[in-house]
C-alpha positions as CSV (number, residue, x, y, z in Angstrom):
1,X,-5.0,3.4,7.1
2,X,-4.8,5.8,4.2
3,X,-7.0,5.4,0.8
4,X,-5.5,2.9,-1.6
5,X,-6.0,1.4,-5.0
6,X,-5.8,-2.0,-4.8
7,X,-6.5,-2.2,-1.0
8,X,-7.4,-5.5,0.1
9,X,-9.5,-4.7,3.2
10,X,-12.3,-6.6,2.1
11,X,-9.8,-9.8,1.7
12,X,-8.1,-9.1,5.1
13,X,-10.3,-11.4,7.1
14,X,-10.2,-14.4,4.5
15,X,-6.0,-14.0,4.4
16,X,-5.8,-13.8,7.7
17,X,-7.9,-16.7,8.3
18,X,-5.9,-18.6,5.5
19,X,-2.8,-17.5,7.7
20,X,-4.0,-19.1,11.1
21,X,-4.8,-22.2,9.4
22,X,-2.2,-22.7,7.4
23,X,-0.1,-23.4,10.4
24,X,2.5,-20.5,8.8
25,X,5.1,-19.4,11.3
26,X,6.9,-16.9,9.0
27,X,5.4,-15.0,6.3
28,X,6.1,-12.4,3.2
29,X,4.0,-9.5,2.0
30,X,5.9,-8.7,-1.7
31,X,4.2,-5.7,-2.2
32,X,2.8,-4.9,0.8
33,X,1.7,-1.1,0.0
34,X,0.1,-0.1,3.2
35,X,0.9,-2.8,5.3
36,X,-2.9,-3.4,6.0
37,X,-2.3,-7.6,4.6
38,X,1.2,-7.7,6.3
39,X,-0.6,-6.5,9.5
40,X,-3.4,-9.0,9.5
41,X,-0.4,-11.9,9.3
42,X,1.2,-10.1,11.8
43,X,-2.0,-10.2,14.1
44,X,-2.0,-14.2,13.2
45,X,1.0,-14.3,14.9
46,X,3.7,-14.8,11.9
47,X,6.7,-13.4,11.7
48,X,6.6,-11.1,8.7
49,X,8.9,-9.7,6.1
50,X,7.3,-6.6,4.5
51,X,9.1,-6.0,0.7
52,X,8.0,-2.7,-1.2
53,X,9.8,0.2,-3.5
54,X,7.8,2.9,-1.9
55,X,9.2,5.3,0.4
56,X,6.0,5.8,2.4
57,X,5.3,1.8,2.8
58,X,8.7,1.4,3.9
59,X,7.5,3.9,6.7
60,X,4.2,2.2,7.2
61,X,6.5,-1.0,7.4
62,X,9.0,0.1,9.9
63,X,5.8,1.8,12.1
64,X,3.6,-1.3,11.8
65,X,5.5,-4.7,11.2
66,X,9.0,-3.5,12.9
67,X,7.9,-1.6,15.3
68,X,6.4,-4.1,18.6
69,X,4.2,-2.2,20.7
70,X,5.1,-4.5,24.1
71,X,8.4,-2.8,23.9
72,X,8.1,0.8,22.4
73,X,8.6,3.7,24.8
74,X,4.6,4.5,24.5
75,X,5.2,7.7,26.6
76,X,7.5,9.1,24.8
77,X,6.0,8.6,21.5
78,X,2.6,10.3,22.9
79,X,4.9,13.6,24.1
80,X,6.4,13.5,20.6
81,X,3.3,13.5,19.1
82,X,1.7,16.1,21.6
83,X,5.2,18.6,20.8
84,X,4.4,18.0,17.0
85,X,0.2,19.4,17.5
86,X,1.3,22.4,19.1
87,X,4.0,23.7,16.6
88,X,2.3,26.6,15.0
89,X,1.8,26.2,10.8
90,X,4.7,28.0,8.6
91,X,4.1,27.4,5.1
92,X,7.4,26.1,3.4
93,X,7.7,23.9,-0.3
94,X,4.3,21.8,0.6
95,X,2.1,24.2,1.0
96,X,3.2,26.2,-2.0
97,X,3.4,22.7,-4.5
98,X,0.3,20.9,-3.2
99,X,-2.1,23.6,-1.9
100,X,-1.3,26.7,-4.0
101,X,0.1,25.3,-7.1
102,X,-2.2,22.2,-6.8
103,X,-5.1,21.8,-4.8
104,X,-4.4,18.6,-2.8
105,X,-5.1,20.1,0.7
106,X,-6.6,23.5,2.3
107,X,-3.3,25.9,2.9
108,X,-3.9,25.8,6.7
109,X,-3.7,22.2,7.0
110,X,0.0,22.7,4.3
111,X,1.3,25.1,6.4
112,X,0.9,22.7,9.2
113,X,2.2,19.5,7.3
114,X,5.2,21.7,6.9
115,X,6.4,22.6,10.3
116,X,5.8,19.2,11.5
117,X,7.8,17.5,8.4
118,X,10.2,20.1,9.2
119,X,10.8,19.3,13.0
120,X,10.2,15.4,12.4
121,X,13.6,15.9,10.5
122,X,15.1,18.1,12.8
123,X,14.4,16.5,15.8
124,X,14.1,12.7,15.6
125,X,15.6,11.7,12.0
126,X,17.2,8.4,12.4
127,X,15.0,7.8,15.8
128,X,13.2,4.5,16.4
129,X,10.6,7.4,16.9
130,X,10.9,8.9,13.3
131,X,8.5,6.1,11.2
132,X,5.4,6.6,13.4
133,X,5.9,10.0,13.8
134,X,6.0,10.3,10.2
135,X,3.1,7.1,9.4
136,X,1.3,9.2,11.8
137,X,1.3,12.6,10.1
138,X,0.7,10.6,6.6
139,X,-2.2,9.3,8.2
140,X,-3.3,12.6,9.4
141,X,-3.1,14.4,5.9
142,X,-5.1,11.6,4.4
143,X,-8.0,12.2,6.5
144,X,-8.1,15.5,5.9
145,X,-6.8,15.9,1.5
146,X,-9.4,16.9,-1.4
147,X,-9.0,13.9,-3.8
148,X,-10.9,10.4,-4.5
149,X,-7.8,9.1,-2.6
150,X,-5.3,9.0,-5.7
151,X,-3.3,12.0,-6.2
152,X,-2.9,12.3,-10.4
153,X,-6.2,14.9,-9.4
154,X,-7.7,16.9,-6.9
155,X,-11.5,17.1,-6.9
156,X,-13.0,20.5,-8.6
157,X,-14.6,22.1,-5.3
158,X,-12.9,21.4,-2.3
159,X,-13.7,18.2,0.0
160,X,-15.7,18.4,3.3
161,X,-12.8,16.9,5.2
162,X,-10.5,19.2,3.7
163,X,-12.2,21.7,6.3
164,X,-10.7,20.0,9.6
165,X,-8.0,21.0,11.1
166,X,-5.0,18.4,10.8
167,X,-5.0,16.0,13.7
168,X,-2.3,13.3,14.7
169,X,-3.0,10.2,16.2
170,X,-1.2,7.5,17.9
171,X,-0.5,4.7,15.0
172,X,-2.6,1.0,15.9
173,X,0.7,-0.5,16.6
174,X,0.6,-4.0,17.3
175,X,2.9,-7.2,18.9
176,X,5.3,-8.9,17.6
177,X,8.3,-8.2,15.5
178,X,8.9,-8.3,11.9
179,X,11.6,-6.6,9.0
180,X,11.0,-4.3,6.5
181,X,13.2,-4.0,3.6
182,X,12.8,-1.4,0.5
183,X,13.2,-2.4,-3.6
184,X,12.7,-4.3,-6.4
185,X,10.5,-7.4,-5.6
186,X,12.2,-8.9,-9.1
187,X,15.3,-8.0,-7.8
188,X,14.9,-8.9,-4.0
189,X,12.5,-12.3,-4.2
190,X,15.7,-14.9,-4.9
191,X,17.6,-13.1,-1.7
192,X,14.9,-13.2,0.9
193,X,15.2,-16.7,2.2
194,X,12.3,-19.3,2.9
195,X,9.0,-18.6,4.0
196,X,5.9,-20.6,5.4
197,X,3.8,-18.2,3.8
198,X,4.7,-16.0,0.5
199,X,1.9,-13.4,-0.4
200,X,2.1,-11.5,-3.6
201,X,-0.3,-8.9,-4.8
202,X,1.5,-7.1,-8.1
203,X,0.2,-4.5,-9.6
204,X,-3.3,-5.1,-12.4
205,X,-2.2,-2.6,-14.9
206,X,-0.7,1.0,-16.4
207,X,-1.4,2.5,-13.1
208,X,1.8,3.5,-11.3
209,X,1.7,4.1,-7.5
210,X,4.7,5.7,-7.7
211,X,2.5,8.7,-9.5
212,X,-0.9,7.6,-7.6
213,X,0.9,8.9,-4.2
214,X,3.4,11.0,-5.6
215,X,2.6,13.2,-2.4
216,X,3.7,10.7,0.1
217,X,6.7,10.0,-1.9
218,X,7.8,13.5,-1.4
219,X,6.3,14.1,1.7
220,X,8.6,10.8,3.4
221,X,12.0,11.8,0.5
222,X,11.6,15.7,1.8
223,X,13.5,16.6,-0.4
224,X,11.6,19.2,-2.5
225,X,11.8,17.8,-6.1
226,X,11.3,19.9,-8.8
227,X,7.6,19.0,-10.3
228,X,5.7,19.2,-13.7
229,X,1.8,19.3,-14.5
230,X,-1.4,20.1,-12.8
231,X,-1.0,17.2,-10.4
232,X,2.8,18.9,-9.0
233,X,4.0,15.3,-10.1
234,X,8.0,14.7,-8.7
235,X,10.4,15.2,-12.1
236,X,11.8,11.7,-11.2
237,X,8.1,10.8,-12.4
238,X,9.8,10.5,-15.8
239,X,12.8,8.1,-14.8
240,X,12.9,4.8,-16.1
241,X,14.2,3.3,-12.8
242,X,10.8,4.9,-10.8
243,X,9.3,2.6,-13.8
244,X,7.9,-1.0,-12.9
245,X,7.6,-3.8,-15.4
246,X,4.3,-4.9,-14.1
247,X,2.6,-1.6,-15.0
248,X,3.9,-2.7,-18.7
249,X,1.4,-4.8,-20.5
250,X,4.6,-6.3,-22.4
251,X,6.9,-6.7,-19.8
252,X,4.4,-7.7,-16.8
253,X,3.6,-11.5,-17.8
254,X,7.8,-12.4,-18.1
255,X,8.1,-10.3,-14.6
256,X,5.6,-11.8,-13.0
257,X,6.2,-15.8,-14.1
258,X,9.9,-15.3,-13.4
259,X,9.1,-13.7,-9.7
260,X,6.6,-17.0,-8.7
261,X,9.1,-19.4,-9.5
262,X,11.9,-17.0,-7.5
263,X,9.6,-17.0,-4.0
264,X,10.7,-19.8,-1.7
265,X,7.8,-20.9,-0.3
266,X,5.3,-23.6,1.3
267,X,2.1,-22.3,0.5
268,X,2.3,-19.5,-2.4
269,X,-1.1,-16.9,-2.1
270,X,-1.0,-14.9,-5.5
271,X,-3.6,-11.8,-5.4
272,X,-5.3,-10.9,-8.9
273,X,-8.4,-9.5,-10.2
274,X,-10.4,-9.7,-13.7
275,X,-9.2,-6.6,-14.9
276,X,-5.5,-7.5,-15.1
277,X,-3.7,-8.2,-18.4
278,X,-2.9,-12.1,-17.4
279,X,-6.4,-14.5,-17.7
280,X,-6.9,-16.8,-14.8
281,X,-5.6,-20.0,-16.4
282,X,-2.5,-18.3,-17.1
283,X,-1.9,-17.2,-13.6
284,X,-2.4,-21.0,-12.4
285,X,-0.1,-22.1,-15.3
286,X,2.4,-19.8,-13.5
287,X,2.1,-21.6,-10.4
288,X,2.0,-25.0,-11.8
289,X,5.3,-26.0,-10.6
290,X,3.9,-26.1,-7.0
291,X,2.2,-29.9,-6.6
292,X,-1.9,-28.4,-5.9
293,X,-3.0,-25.2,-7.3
294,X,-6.5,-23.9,-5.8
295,X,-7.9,-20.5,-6.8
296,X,-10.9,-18.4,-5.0
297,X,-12.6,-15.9,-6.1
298,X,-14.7,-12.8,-4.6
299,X,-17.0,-10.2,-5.9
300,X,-15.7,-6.9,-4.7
301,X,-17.0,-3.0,-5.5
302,X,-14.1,-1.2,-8.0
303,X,-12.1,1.7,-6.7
304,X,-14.2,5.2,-5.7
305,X,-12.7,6.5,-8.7
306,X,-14.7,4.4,-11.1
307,X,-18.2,5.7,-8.9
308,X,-17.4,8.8,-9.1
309,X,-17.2,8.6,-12.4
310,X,-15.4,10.4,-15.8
311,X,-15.1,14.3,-15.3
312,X,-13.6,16.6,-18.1
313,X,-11.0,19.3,-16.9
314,X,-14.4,21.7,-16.0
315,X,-15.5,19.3,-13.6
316,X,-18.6,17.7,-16.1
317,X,-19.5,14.8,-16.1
318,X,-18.7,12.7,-19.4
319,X,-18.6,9.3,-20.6
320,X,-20.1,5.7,-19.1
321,X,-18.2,4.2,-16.2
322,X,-18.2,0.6,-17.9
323,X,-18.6,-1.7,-14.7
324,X,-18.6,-1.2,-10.6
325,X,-17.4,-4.4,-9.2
326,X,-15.1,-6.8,-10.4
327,X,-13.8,-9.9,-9.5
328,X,-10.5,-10.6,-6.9
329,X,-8.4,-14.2,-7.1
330,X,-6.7,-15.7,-4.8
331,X,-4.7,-18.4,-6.3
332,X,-3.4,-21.0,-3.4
333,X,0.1,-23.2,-4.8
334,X,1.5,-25.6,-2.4
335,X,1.3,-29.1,-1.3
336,X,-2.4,-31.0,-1.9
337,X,-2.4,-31.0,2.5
338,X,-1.5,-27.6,2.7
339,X,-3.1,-26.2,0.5
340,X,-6.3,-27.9,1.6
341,X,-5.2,-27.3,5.1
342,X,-5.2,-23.7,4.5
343,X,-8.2,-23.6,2.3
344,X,-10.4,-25.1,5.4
345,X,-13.8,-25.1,4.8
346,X,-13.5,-23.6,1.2
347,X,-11.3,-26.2,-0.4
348,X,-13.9,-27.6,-2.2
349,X,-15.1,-24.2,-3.8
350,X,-13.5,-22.7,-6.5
351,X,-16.1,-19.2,-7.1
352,X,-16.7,-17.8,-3.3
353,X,-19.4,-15.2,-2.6
């Protein structure tokens, strides 16, 4: 699983937990990013419906959720694989953008991300086999790029990692079916049907993923956009439409009420943390119309980013990093029984540690 802001990895056993006992059959992940939450319903046994404007976690969805491992032609996915590792590197428009230009990855490991992007569309676009192929190489440049896992910066010298040689693996795929389905959660949330199980984790704040993994926009689009800055960012950076409203500290409170009252749903789990622009009793307020409202709460370490700490351009060190943990919701709306059905154990706490 690649680096991520706003992972929930640390929540992944308590949703998945709240999942099992909650009796779901079905679920939704609204913006399910990587997949990692969608996957962990998917391992409970739901059915899931994975909703996200990203290019790459549309790939992630149709490898992970769509994708059912009992049935996949493993064979032939392991030779495609094995054909990709021995195509020889040719540098092309990503090593040039994001290893000259920028300084994202090593030029050996571009050169290779290249030829393999190259025959991936060559050879299997349109291919039950092109979203694992292509899940699998993200993967693989991930382990092996020189940031602090967003991709507005590279780090000054480069990374250890960036050092290794590029290697693909053989995506964790798992049972089960599931859809996947790419846009506007706004937009989509009033069309998707009902669910057993709706999970929403909106963005906090100002920062755009769209720009945070700009790469893996272009590296799943392939379709060489022109590029401004220091960080290569796509042009279409600057559109309106590659814009959300809940990166809008204006626009993200209307957004976000409107889409809670659109998702169809049992039992409603609404992710949020303390460094949002909505206060607690706001978010509960939004869920209100559901009959019990139950929030939970966990200490959890901020992004690597905020470790790190504030660098100028010359790589010094400046500035106070303010705080290094904060403090993740999970707001449960449904019935009193379900909602204490799926709470367990934990119903009767409202701060968890």
């Amino acid at each position: 699983m690649i680096k991520y802001i706003g992972s929930k990895r640390r929540l992944v056993p308590v949703l998945e937990r709240l999942a099992e006992s909650s009796g779901a059959s079905n679920a939704l992940d609204l913006f399910t990013g990587t997949t990692r939450v969608a996957q962990a319903f998917k391992r409970a046994g739901l059915f899931v419906t994975a909703v996200d404007a990203a290019r790459y976690s549309e790939m992630f969805g149709r490898c992970y959720i769509e994708a059912d491992a009992s049935v996949i032609g493993r064979d032939e996915l392991t030779g495609a694989l094995a054909h990709l590792e021995s195509l020889p590197g040719a540098p092309g428009y990503f090593t040039e953008t994001f290893c000259v230009r920028s300084r994202f990855f090593q030029p050996f490991n571009g050169a290779r991300i290249d030829v393999i992007r190259d025959t991936i569309a060559a050879e299997f676009a349109g291919s039950w086999l092109e979203p694992l192929l292509l899940t699998s190489l993200i993967e693989a440049a991930d382990r092996v790029d020189s940031t602090t896992g967003v991709q507005m910066a590279y780090v000054k010298q480069w990374a250890p990692r960036s050092f290794k040689p590029l290697q693909l693996r053989v995506p964790e795929l798992l049972e089960g079916g599931g859809r996947t389905i790419r846009g506007d959660a706004v937009a989509l949330a009033p069309t998707l049907g009902s669910f057993d199980l709706a999970y929403l984790d909106p963005p906090y704040n100002q920062h755009r993923y769209f720009t945070n993994y700009h790469v893996w926009e272009t590296l799943v689009a392939w379709d060489a956009p022109d590029h401004y800055g220091v960080a290569c960012k796509r042009l279409d950076s600057r559109d309106q439409e590659t814009k959300s409203v809940f990166n809008s500290k204006r626009t993200m409170p209307d957004a976000l009420g409107r889409l809670v009252g659109a998702v169809d749903c049992e039992l409603l789990v609404l992710s949020y943390n303390d460094e949002s622009w909505i206060a607690l009793d706001e978010l509960e307020e939004m869920c209100g119309h559901h009959r019990e409202v139950l929030t939970l709460a966990f200490d959890s370490a901020r992004y690597v980013g905020a470790r790190i700490g504030i660098h100028n351009p010359d790589g010094k060190k400046v500035g106070t990093v303010s705080h290094l943990t904060n403090r993740e919701f999970l707001v449960l709306a449904g019935t009193p029984a379900g909602v204490r059905r799926a709470a367990g154990e934990r119903h009767r706490l409202h701060w968890v540690s």
